[in-house]
N, CA, C and O of each residue as an XYZ file, in Angstrom:
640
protein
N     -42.419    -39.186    -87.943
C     -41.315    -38.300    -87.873
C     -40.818    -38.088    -86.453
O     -39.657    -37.754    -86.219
N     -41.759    -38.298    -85.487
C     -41.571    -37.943    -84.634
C     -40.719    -39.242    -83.729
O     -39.710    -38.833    -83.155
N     -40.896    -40.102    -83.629
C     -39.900    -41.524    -83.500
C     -38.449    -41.117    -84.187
O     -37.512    -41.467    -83.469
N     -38.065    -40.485    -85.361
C     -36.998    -40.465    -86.277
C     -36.017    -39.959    -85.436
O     -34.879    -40.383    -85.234
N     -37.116    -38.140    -84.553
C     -36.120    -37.298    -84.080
C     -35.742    -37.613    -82.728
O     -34.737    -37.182    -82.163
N     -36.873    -38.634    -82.088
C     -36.756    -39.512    -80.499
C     -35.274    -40.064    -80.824
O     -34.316    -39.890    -80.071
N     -35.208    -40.954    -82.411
C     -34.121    -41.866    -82.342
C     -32.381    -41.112    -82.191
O     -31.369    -41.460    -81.583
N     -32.778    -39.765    -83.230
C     -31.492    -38.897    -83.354
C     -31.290    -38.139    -82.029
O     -30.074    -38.007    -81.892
N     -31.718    -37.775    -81.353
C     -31.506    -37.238    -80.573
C     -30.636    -37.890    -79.590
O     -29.455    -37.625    -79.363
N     -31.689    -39.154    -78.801
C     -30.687    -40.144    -78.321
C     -29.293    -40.474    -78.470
O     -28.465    -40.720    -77.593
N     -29.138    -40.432    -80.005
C     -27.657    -41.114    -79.898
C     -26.865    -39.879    -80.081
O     -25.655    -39.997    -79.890
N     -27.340    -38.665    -80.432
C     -26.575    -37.589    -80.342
C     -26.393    -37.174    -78.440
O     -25.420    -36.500    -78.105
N     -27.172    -37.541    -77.613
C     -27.122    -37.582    -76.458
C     -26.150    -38.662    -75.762
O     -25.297    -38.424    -74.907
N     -26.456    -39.808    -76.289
C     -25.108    -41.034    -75.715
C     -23.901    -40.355    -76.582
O     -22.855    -40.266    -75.939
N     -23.855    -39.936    -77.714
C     -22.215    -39.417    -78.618
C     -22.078    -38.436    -76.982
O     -21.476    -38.889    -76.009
N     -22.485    -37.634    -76.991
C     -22.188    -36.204    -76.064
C     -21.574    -37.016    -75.005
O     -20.359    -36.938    -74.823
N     -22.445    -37.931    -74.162
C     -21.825    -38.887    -72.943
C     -20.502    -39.597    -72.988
O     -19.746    -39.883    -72.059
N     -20.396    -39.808    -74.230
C     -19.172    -40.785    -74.235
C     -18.307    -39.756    -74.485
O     -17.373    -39.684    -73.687
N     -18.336    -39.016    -75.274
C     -17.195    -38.160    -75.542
C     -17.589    -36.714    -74.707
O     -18.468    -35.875    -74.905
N     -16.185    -36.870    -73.371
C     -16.449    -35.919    -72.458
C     -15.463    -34.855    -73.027
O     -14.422    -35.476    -73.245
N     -15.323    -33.776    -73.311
C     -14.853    -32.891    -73.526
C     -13.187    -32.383    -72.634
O     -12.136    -31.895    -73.050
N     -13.546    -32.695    -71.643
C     -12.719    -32.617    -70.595
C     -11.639    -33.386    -69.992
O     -12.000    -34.396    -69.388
N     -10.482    -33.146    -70.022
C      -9.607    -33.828    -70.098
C      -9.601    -34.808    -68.931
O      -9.557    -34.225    -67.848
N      -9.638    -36.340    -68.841
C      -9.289    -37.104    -67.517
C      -8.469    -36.578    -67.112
O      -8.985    -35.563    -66.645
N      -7.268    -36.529    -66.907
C      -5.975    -35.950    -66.237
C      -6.521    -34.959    -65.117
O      -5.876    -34.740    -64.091
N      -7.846    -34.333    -65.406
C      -8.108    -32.631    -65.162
C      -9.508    -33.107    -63.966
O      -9.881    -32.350    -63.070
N     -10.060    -34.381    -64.202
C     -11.488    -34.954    -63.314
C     -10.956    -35.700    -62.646
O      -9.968    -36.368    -62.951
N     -11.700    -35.695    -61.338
C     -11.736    -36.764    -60.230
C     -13.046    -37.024    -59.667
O     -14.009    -36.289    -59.449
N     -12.823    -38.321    -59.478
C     -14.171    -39.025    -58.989
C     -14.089    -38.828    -57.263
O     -14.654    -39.636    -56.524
N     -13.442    -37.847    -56.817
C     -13.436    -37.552    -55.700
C     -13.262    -35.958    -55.571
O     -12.086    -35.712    -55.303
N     -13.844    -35.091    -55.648
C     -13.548    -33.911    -55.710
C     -13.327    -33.208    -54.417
O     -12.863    -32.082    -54.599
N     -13.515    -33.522    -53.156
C     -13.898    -32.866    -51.742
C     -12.432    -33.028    -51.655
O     -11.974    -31.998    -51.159
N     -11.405    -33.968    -51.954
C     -10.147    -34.306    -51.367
C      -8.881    -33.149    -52.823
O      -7.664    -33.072    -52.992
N      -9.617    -32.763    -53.235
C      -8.684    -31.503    -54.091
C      -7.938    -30.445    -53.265
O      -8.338    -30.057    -52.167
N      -6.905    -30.040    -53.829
C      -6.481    -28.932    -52.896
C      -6.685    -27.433    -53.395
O      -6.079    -26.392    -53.141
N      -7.806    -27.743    -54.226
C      -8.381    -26.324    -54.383
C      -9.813    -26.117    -54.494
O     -10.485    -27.055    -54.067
N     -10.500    -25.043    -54.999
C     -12.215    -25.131    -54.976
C     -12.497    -25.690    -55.954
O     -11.738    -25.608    -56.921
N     -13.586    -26.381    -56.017
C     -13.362    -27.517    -57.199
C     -14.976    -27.127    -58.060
O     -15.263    -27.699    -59.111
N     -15.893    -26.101    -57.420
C     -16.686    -25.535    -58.348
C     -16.935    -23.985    -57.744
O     -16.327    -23.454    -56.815
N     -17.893    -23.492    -58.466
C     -18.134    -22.106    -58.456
C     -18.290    -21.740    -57.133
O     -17.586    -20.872    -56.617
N     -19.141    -22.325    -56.559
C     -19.900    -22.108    -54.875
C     -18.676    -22.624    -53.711
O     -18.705    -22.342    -52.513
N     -17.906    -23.221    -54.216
C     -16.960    -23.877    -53.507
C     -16.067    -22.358    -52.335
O     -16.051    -21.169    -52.654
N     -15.461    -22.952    -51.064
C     -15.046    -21.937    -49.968
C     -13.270    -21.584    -51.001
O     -12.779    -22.315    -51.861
N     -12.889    -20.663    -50.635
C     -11.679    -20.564    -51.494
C     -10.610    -21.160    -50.327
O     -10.677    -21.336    -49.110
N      -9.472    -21.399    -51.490
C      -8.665    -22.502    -50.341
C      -7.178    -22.337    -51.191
O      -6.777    -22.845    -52.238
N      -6.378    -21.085    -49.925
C      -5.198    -20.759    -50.049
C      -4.702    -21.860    -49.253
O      -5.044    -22.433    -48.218
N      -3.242    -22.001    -50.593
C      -2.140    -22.877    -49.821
C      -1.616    -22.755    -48.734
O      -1.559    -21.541    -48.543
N      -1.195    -23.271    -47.895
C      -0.313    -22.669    -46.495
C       1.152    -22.424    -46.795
O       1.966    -23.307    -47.064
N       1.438    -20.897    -46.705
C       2.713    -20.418    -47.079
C       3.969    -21.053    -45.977
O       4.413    -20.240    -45.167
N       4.528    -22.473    -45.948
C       5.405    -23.007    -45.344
C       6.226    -21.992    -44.614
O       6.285    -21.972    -43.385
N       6.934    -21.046    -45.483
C       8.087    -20.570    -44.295
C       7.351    -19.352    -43.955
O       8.101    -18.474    -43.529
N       6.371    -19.094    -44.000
C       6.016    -18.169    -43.094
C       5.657    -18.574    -41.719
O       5.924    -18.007    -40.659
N       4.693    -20.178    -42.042
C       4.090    -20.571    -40.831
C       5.946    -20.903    -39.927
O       6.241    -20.404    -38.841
N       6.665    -21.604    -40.555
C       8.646    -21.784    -39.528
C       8.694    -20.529    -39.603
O       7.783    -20.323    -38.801
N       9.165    -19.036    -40.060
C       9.392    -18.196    -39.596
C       8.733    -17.179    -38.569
O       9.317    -16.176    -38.157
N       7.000    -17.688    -38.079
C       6.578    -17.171    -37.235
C       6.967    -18.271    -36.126
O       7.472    -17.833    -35.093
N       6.845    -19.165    -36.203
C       6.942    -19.781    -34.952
C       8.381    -19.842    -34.586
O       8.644    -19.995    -33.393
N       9.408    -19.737    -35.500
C      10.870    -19.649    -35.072
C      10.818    -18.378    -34.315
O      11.582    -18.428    -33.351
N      10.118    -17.146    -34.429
C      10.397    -16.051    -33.987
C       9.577    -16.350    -32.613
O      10.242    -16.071    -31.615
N       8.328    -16.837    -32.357
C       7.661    -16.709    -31.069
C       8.595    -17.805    -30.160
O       8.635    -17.702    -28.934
N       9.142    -18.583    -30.696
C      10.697    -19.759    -29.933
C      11.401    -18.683    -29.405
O      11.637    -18.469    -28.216
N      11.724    -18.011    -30.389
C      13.244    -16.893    -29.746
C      12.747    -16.288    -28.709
O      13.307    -16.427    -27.622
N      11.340    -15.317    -28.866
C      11.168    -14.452    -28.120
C      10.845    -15.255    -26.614
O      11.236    -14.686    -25.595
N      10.220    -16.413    -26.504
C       9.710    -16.953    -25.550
C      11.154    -17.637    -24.613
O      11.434    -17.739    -23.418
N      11.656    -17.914    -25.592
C      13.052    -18.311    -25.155
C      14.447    -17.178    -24.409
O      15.492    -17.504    -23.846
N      13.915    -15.898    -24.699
C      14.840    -15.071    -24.473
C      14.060    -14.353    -23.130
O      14.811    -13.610    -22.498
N      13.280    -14.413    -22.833
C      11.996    -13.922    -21.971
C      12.593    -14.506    -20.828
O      13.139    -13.900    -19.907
N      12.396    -16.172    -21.001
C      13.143    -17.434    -20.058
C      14.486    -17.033    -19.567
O      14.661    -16.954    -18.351
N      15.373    -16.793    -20.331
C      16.345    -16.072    -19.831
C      16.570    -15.109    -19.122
O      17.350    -15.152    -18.171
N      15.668    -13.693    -19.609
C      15.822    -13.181    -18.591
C      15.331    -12.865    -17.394
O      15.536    -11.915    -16.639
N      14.537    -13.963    -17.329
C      13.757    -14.336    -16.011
C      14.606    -15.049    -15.213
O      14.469    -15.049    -13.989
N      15.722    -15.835    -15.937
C      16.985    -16.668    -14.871
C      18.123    -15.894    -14.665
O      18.827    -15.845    -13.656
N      18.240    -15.274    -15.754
C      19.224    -13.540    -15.034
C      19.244    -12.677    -14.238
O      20.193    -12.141    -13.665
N      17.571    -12.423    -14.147
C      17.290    -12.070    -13.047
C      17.367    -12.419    -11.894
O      17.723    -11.769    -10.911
N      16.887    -13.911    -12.016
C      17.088    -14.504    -11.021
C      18.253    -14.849    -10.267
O      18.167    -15.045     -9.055
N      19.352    -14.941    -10.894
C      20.931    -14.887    -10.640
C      21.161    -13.647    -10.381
O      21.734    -13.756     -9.297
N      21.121    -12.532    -10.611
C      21.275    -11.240    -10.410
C      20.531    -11.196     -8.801
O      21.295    -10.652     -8.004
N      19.518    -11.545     -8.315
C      19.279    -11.548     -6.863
C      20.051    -12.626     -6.030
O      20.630    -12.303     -4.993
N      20.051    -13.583     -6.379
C      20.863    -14.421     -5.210
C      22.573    -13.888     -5.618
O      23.501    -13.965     -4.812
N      22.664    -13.503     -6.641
C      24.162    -12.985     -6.382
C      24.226    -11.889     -5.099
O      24.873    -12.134     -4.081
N      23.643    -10.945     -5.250
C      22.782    -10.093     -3.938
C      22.709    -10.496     -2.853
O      23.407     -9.976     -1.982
N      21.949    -11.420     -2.590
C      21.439    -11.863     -1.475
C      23.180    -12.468     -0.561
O      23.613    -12.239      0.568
N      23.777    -13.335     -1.811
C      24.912    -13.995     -0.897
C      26.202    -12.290     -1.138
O      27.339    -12.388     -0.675
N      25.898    -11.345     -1.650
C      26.732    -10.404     -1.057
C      26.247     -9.722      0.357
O      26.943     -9.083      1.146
N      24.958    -10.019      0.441
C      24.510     -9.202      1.697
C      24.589    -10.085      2.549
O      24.554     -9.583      3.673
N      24.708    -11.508      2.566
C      24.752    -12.417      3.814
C      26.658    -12.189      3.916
O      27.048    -11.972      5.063
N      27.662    -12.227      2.920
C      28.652    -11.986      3.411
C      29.143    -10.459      3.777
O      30.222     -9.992      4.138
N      28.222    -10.065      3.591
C      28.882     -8.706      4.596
C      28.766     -9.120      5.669
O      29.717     -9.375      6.408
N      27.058     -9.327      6.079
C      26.547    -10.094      7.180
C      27.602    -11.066      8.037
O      27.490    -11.045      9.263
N      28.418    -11.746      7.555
C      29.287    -12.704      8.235
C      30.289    -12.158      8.218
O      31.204    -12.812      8.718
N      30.697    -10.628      7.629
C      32.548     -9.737      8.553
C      31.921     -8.994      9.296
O      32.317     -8.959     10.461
N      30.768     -8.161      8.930
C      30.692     -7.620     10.162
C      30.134     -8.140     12.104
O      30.034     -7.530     13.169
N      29.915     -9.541     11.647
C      29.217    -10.397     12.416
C      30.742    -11.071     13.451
O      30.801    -11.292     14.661
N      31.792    -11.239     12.389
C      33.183    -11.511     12.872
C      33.889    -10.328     13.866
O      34.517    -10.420     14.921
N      33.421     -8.992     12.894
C      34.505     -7.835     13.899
C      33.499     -7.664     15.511
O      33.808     -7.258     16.632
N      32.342     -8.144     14.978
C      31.549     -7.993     16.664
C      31.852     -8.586     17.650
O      32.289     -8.117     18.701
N      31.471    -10.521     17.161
C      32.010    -11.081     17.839
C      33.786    -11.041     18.685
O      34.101    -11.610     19.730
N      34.568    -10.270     17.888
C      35.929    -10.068     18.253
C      35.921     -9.463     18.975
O      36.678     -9.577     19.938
N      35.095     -8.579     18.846
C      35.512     -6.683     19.624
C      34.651     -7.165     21.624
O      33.979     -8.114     22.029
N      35.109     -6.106     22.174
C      34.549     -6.298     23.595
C      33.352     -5.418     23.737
O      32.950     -4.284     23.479
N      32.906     -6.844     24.429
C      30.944     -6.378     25.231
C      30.985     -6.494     26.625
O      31.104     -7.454     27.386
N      30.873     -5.429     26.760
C      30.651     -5.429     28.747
C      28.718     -5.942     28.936
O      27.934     -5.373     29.695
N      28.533     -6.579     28.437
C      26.913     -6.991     28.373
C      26.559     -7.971     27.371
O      27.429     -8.192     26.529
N      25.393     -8.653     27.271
C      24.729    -10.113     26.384
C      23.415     -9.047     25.675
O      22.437     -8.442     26.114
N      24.205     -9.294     24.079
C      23.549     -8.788     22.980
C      21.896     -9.456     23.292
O      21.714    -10.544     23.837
N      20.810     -8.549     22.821
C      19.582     -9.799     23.021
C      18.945     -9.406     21.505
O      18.816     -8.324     20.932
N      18.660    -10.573     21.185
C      18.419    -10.693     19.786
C      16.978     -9.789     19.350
O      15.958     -9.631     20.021
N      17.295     -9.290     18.030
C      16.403     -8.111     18.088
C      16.944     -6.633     17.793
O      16.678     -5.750     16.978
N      18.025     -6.840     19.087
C      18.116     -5.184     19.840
C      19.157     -4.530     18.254
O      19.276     -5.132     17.187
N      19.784     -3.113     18.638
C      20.628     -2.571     17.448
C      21.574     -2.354     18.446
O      21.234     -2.565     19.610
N      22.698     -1.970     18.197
C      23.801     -2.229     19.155
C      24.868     -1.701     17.875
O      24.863     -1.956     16.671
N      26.002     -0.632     18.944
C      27.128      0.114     17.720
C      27.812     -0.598     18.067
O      27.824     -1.522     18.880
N      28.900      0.170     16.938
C      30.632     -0.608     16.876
C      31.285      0.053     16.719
O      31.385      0.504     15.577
N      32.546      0.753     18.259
C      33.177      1.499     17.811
C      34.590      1.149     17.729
O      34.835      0.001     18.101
N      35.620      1.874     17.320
C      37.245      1.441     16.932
C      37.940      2.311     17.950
O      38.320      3.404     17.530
N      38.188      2.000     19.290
C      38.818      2.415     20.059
C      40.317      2.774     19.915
O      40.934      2.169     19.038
N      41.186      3.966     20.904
C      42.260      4.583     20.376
C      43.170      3.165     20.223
O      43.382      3.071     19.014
N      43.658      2.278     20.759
C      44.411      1.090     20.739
C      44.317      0.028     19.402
O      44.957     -1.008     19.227
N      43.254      0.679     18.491
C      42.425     -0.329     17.756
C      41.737     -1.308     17.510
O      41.441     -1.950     16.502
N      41.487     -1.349     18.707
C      40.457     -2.880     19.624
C      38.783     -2.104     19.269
O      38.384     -0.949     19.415
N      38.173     -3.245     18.800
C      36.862     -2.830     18.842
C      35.761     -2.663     19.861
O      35.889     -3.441     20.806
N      34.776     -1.910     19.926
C      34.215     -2.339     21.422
C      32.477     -2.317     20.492
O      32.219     -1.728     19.442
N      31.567     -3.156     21.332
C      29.980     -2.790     21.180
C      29.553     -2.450     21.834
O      29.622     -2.914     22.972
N      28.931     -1.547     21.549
C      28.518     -0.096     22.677
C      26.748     -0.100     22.599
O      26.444      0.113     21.425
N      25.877     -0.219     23.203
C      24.643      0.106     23.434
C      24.127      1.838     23.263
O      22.980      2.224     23.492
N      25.160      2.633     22.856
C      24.608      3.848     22.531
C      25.142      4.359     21.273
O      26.303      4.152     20.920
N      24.216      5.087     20.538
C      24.350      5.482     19.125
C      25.537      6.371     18.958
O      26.049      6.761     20.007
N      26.099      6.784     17.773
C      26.767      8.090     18.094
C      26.270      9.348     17.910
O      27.018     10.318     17.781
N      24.885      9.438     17.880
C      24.385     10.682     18.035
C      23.883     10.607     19.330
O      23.321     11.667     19.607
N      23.854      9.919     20.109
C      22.942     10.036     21.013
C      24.235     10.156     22.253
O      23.818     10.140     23.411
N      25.933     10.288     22.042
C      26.975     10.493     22.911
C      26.443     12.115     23.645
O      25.886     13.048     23.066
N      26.915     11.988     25.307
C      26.328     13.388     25.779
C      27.689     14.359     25.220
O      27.401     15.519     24.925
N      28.635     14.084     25.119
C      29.992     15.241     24.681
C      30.998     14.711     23.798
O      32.214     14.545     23.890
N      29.897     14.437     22.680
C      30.960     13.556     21.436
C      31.495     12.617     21.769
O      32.104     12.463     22.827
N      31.350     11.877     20.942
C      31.600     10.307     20.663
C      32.949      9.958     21.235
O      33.819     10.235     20.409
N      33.473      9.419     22.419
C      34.310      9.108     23.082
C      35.542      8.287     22.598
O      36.639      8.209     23.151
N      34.937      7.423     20.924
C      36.014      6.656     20.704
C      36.619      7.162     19.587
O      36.278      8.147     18.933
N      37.631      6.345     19.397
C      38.844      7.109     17.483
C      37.465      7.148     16.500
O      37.211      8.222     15.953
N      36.340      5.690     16.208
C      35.567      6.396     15.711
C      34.432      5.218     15.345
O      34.360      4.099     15.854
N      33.698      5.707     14.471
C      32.426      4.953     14.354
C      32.455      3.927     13.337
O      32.845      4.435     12.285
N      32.199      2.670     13.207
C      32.287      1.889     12.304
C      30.859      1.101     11.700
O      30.718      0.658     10.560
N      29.950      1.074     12.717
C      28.585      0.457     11.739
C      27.976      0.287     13.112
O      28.659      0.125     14.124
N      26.418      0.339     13.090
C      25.246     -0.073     13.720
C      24.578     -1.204     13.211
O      24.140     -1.307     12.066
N      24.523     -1.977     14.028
C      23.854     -3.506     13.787
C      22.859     -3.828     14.857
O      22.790     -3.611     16.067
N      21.914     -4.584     13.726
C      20.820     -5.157     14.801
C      21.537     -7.046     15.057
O      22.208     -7.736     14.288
N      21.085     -7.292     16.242
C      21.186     -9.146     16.405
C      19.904     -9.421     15.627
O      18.800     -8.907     15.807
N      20.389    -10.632     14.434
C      18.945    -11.315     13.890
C      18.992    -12.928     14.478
O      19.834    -13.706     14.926
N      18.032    -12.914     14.281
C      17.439    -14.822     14.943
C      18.836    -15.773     14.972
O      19.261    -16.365     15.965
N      19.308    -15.766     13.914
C      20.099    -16.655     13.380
C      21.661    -16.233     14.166
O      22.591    -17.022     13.999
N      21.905    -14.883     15.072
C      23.032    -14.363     15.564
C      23.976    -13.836     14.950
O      25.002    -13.345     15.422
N      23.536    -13.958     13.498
C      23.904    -13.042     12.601
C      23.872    -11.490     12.319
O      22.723    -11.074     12.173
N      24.858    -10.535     12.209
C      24.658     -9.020     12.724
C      23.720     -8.186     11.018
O      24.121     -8.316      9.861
N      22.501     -7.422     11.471
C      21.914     -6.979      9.846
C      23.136     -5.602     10.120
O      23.302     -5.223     11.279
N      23.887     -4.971      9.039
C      24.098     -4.136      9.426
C      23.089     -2.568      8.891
O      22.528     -2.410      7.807
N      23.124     -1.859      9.750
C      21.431     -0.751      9.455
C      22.236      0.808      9.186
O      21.790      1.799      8.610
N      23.588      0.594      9.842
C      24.193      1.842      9.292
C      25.609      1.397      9.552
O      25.980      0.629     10.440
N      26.566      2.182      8.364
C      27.512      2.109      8.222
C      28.598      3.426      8.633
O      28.406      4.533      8.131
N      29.738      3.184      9.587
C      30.639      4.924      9.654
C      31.719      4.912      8.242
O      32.101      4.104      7.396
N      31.878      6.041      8.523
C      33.043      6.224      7.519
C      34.135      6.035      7.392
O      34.792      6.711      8.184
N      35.128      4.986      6.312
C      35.887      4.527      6.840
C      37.408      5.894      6.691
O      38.496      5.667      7.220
């Protein structure tokens, strides 16, 4: 009897083998390359949400991109500056050179500018606070230092 149930068993064991329950369509003889967990113990494995991953990185583009900008705005915003302060630098550097010096500017020094009654300019080696009985000329127009270049900085301005 015992051979009978060796024999039934067997082929009820090869029936079970051959007939898999489970749909082919649904098995792969490669399971690691699935795009999901493919048994119980398996790590879980979310899809990658496409436009989230383009809508974060479109946004860190903009922001990084707008940053850039205004780091070159800035940067234009100073040399616009800079060439308004070198052209002041070059009229008031013009009315000096025009006006009369009884003496040789020495580079460095600060040196005024006043508008005499005739309207001729003169550069004067004394401040206008520092006149002993008020300021002698029609009136005060700016204090300048000589820089390296013979260019005038101007350090104070009169009223026009």
């Amino acid at each position: 009897m015992k051979k009978k149930r060796d024999k039934t068993s067997n082929q009820s064991e090869e029936n079970r083998r051959k007939h898999n329950p489970i749909d082919k369509d649904k098995i792969t003889e490669n399971p690691h390359n699935l795009p999901y967990a493919h048994n119980v113990g398996s790590a879980v494995i979310f899809p990658d949400d496409k436009d989230r991953i383009k809508s974060n990185a479109m946004s860190a583009m903009v922001e990084q991109t707008n940053m850039q900008m205004k780091q070159i705005y800035d940067q234009m915003e100073l040399l616009v500056q800079q060439a308004n302060d070198l052209k002041k630098r070059v009229e008031i550097s013009e009315d000096i050179y025009s006006a009369e010096m009884g003496f040789k500017p020495l580079t460095g020094h600060t040196y005024h500018l006043y508008e005499k009654e005739d309207g001729k300019n003169v550069l004067s080696m004394i401040a206008p606070e520092e006149w002993p009985n008020g300021n002698k000329y029609k009136r005060f127009i700016a204090s300048a230092r000589l820089m390296g270049d013979h260019s005038w900085e101007i350090l104070k301005k009169g009223e026009n």
